[in-house]
N, CA and C of each residue as an Amber inpcrd file, in Angstrom:
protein
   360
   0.8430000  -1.1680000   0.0000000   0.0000000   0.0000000   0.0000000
   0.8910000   1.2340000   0.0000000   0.6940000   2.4550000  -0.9390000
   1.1580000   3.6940000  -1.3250000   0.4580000   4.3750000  -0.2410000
   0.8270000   5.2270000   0.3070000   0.5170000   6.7400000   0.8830000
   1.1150000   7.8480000  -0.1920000  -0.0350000   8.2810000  -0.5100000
   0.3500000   9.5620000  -1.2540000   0.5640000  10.9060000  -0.1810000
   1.7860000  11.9360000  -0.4080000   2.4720000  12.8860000   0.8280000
   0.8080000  13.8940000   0.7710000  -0.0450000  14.2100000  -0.4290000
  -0.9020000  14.9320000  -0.3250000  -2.2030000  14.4670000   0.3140000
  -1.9330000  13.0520000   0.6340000  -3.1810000  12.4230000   1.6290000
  -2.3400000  12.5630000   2.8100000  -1.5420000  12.9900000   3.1680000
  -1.3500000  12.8390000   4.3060000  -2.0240000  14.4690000   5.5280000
  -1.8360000  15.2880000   4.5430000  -3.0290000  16.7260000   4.9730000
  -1.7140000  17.5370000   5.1820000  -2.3120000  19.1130000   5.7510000
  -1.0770000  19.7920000   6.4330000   0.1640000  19.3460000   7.1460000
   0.9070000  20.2540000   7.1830000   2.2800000  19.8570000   8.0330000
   1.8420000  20.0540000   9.4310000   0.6680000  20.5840000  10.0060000
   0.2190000  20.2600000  11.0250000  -0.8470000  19.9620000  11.4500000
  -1.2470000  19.1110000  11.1680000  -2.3950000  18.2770000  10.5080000
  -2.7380000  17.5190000  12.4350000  -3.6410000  17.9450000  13.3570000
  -3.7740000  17.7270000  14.5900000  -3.7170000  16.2400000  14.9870000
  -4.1880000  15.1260000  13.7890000  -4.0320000  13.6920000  13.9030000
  -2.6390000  13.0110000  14.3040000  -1.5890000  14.0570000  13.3540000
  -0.3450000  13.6570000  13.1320000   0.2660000  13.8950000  14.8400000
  -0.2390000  14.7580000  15.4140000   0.4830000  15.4360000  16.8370000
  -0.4300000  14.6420000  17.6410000  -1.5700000  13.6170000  17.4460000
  -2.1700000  13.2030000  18.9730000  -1.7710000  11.6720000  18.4820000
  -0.8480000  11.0580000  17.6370000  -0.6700000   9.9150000  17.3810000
   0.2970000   9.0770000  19.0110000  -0.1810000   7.9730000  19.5160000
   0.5830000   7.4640000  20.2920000   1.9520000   7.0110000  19.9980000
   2.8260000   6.6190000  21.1400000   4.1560000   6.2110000  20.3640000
   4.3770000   5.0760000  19.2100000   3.1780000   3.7670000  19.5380000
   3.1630000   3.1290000  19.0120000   2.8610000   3.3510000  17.5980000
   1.7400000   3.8980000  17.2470000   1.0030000   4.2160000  15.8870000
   1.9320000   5.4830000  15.0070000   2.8580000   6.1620000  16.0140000
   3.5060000   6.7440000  15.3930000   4.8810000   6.4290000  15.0990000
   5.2410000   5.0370000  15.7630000   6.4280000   4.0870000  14.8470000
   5.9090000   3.5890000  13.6560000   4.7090000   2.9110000  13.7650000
   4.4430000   2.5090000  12.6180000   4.1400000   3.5190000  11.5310000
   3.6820000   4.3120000  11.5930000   3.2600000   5.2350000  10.5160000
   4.7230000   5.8060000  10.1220000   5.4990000   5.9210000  11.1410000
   7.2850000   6.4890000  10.7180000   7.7680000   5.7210000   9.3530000
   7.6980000   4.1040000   9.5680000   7.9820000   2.4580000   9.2560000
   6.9650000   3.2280000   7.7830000   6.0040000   2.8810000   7.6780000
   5.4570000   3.0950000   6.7480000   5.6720000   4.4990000   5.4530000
   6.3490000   5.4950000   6.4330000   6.4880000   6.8540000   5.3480000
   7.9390000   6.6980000   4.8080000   8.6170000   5.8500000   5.6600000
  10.0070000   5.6070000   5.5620000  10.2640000   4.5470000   4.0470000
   9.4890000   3.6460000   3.9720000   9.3540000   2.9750000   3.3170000
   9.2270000   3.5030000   2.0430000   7.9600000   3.8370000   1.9230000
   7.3060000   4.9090000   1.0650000   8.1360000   5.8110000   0.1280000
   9.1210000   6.3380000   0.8620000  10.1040000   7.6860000   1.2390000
  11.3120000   6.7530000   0.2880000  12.1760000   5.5070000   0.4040000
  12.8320000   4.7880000   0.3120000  12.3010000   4.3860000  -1.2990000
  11.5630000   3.7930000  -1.5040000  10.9380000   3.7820000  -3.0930000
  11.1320000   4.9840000  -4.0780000  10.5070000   6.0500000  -3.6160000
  10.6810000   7.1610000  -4.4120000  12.4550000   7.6800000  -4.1400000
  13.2890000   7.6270000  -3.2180000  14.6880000   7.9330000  -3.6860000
  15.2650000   6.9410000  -4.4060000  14.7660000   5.8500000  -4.3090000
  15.5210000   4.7640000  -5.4590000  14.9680000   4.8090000  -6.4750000
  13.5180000   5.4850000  -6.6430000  12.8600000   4.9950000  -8.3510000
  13.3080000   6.7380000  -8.8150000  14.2770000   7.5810000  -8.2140000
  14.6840000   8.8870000  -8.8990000  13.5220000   9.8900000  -8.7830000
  12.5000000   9.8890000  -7.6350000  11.2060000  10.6390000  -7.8880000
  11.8840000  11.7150000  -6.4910000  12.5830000  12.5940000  -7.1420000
  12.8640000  13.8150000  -6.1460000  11.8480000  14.5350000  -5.4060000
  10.6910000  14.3940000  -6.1580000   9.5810000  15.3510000  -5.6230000
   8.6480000  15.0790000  -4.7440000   8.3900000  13.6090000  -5.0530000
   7.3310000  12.2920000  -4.0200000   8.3080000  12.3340000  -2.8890000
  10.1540000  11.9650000  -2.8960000  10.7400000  11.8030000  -2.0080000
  10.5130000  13.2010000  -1.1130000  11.2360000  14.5200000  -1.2810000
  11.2980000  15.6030000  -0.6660000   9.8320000  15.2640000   0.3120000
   8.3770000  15.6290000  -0.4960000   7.1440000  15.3340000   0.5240000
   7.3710000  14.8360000   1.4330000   7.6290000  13.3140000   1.0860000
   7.4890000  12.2920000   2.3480000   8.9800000  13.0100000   3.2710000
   9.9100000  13.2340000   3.1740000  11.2300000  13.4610000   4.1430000
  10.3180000  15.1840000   4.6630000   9.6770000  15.8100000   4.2110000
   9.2380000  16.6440000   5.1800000   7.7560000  16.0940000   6.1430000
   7.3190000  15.1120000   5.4210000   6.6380000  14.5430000   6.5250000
   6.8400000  13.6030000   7.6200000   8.0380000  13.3100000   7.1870000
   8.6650000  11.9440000   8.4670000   9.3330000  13.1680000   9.3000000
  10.2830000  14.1950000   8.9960000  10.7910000  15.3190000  10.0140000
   9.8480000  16.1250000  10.8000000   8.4490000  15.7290000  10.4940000
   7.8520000  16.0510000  11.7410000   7.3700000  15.5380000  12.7020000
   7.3020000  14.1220000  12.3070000   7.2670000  12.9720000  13.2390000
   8.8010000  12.5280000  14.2670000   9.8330000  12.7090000  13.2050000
  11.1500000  12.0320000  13.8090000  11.6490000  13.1470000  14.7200000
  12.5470000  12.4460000  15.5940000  13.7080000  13.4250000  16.0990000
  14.6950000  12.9920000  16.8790000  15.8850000  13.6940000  16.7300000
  16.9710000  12.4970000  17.4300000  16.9840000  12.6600000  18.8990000
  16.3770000  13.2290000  19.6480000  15.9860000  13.2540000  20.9860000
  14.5470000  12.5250000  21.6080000  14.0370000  12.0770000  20.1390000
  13.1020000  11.2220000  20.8510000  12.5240000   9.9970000  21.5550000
  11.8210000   9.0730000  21.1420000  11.9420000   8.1770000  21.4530000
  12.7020000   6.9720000  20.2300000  12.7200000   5.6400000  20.8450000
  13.3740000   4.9930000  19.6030000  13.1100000   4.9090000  18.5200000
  12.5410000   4.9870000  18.1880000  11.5460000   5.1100000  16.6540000
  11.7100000   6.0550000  16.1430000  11.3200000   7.2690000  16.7970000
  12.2620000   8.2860000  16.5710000  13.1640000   8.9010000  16.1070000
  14.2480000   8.4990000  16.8990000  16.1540000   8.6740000  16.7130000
  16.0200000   7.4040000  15.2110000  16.0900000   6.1510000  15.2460000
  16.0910000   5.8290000  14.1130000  15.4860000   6.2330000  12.7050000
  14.3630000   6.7990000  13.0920000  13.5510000   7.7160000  11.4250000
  14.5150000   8.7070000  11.6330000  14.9430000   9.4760000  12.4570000
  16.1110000  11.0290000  12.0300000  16.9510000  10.2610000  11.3740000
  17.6440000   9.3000000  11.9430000  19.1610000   8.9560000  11.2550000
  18.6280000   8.1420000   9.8720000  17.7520000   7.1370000   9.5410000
  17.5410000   7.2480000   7.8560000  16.5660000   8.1440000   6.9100000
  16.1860000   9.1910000   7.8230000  15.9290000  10.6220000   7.0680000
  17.1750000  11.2360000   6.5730000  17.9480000  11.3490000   7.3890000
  19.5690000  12.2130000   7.6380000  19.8320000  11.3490000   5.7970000
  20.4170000   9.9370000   6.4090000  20.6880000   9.3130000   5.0420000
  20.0930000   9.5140000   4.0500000  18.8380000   9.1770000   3.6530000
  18.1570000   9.1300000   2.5410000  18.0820000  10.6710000   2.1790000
  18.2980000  12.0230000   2.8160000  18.1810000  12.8310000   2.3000000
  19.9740000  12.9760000   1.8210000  20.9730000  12.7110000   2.4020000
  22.0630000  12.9840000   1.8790000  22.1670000  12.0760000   0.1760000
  21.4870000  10.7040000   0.2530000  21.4340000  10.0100000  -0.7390000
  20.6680000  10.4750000  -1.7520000  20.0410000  11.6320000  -1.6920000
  18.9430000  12.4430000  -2.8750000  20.3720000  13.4710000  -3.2440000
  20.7170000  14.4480000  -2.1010000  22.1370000  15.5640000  -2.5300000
  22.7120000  15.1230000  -3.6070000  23.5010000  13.5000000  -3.1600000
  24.6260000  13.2900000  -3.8430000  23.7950000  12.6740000  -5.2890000
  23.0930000  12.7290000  -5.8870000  21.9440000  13.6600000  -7.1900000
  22.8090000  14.5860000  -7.6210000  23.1630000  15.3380000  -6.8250000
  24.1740000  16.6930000  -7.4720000  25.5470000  16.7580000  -6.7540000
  26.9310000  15.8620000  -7.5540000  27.9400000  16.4330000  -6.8340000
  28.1950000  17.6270000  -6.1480000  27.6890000  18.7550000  -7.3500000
  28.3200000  19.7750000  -6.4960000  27.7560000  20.3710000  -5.6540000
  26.5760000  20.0640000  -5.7300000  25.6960000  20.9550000  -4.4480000
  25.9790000  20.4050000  -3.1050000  26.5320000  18.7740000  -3.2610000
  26.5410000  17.7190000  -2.1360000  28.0890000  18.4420000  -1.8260000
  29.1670000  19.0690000  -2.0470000  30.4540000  19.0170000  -1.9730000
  30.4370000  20.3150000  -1.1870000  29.6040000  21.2650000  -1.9360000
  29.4000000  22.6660000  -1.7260000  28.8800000  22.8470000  -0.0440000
  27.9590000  22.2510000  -0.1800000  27.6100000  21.7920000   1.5880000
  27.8950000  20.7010000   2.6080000  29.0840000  19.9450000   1.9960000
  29.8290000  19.0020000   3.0250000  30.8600000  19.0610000   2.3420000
  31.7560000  20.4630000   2.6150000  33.1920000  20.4560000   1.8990000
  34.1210000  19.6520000   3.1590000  33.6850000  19.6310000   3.5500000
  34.8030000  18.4910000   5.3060000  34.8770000  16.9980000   4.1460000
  33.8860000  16.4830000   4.3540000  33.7210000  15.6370000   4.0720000
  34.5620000  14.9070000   2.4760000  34.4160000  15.8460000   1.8740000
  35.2740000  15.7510000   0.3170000  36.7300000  15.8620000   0.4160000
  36.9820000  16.9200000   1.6830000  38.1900000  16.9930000   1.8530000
  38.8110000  16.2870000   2.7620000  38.1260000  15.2170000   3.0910000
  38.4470000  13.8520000   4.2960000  38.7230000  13.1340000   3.3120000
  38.2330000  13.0620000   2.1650000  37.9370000  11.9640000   1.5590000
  39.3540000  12.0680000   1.1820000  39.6270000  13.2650000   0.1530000
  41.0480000  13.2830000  -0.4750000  42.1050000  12.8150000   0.1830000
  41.7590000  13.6840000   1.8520000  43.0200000  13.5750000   2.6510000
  43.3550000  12.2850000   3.1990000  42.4350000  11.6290000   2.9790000
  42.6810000  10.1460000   3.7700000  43.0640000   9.3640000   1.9870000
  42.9400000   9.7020000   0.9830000  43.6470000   9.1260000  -0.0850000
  45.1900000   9.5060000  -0.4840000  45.5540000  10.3450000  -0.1300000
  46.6390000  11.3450000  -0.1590000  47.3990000  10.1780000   0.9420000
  47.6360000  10.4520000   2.1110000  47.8160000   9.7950000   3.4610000
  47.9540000   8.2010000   3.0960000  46.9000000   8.0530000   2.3630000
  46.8920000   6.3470000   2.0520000  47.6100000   5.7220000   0.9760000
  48.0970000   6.5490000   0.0700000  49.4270000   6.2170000  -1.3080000
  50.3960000   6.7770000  -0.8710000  50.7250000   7.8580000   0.5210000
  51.9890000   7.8350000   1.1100000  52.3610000   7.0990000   1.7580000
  51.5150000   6.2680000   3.0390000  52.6080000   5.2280000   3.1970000
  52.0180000   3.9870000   2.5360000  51.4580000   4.0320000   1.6180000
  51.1410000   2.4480000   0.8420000  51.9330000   2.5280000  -0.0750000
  53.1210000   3.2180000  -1.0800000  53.3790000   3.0500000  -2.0220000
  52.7960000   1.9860000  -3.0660000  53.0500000   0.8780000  -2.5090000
  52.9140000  -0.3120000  -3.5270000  51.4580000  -0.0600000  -3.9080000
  50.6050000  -0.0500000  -3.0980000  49.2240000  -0.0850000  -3.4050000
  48.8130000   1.0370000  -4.1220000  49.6000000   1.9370000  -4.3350000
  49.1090000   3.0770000  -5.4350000  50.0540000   2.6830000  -6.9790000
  50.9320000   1.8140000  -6.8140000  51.4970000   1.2610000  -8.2350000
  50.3900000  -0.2820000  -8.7260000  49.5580000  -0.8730000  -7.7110000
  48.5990000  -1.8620000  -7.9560000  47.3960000  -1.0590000  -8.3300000
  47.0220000   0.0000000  -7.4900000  46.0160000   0.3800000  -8.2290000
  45.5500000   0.4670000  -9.4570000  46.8790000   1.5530000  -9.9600000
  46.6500000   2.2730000 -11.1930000  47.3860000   1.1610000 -12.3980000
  47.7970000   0.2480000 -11.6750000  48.3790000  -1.0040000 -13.0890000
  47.1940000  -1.7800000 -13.5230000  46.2310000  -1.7970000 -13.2330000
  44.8040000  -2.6350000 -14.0440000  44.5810000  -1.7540000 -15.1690000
């Protein structure tokens, strides 16, 4: 079963805020899912919806269900960015520049393994 993000009503939609913990893991489980289809089938626009509707349910101070929907919101929205190198680089320049620096670092003392690399 599909949930469409425009059946789901406003971003503060009073159902969404009196949901118990339970019904509101599952409904997390369910948008997450949902959410997970459309970043793999390339639907930027179905995805974005659903990741602003799970960020009002999730939070990493909440309960368990919770903290786990923030951290594969966190992911699945970094996994839509990197869609666009440069916008993804532009706003996690640490990260690009970890990347280098730990390759740099890693053919200085590997020698050999940077003459295996590049010999295939």
């Amino acid at each position: 079963m599909s949930i469409s993000p425009t059946a789901l009503g406003s971003a503060y939609s009073p159902w969404l805020r009196d949901l118990k913990s339970e019904e509101r893991g599952l409904f997390l489980i369910h948008l997450l899912l949902n959410c997970t289809n459309h970043v793999a089938a390339g639907n930027i626009d179905q995805a974005n919806a659903f990741l602003e509707h799970i960020s009002l349910l999730a939070s990493p101070e909440g309960d368990t269900m919770q903290r786990i929907a923030s951290y594969f919101t966190e992911a699945l929205a970094r996994r839509l960015l990197r869609s666009w190198p440069g916008l993804y680089r532009a706003i996690n320049p640490g990260l690009y520049r970890a990347t280098i620096l730990q390759t740099n670092i890693s053919f200085r003392f590997a020698p050999k393994r940077k003459r295996l690399m590049f010999s295939f």
